[in-house]
Wavefront OBJ file of the C-alpha trace (Angstrom):
o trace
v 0.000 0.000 0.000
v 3.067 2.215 0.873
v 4.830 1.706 -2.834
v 0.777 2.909 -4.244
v 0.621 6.092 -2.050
v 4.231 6.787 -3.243
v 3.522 6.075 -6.780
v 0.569 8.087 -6.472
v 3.132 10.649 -5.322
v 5.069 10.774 -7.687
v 2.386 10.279 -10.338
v 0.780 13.902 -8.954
v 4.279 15.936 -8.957
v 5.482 14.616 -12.327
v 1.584 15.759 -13.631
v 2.176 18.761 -11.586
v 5.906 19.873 -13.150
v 4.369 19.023 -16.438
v 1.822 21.450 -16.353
v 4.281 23.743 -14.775
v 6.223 23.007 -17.738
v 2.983 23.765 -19.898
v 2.189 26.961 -18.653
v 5.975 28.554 -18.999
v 5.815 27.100 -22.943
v 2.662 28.871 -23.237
v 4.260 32.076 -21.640
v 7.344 31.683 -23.865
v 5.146 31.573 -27.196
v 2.715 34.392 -26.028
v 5.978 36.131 -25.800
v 7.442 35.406 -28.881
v 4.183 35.990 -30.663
v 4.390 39.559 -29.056
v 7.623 39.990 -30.166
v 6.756 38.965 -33.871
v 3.640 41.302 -33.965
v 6.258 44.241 -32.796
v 9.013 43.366 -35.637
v 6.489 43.459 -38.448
v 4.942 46.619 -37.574
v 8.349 48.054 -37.183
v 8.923 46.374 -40.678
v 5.589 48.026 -42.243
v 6.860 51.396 -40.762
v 10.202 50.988 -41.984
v 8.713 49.972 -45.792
v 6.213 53.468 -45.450
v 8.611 55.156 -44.786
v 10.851 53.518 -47.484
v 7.642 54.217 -49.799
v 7.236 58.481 -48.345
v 11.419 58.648 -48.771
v 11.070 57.377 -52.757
v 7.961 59.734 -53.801
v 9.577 62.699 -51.818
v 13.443 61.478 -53.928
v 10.817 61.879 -57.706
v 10.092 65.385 -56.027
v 12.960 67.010 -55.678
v 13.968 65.494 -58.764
v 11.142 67.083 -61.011
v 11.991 70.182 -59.107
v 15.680 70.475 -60.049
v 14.784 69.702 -63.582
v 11.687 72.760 -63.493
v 14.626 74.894 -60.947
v 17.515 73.885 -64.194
v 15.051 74.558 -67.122
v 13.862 77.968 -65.660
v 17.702 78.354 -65.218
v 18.386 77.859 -68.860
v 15.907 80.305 -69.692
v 17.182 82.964 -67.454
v 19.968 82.593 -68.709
v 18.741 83.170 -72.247
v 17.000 86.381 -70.829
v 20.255 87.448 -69.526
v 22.323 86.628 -72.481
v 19.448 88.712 -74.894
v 19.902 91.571 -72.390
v 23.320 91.800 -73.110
v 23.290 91.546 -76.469
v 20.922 94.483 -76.881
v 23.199 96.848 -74.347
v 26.299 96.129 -76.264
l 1 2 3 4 5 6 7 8 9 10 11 12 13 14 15 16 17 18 19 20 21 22 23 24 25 26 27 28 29 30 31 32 33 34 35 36 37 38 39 40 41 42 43 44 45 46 47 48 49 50 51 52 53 54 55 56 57 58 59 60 61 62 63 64 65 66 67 68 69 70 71 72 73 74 75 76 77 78 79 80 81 82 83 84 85 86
């Protein structure tokens, strides 16, 4: 009867580490899920951001080209100016 109750025993804390053992696994994923869910949103913000940085780069570019074309013709102003003084 003794080696039942101790079975029994032993039985309940193996059941009872294994559910300990459960319950951390279960802590570890909610964790790690967290942790996923944080990376991709910092990976969408990064890619917006990626996306706001490209449009704002075609920008400026169309506005050197207007800034460089309204150059040129300045300078064709200028250069008619001149010609007319000399």
């Amino acid at each position: 009867m003794v080696r039942v109750s101790e079975g029994a025993q032993e039985l309940e804390t193996l059941i009872n580490d294994l559910s300990d053992l459960s319950q951390q696994i279960a802590a570890a994923a909610e964790q790690q899920s967290s942790a996923a869910d944080e990376i991709s949103g910092s990976v969408q913000s990064a890619a917006d951001e990626n996306r706001t940085v490209t449009e704002k780069s075609g920008e400026s570019r169309q506005s050197a080209a207007q800034l460089r074309s309204l150059a040129e013709e300045l300078d064709g102003l200028i250069s008619g100016f001149r010609a007319r003084d000399a």
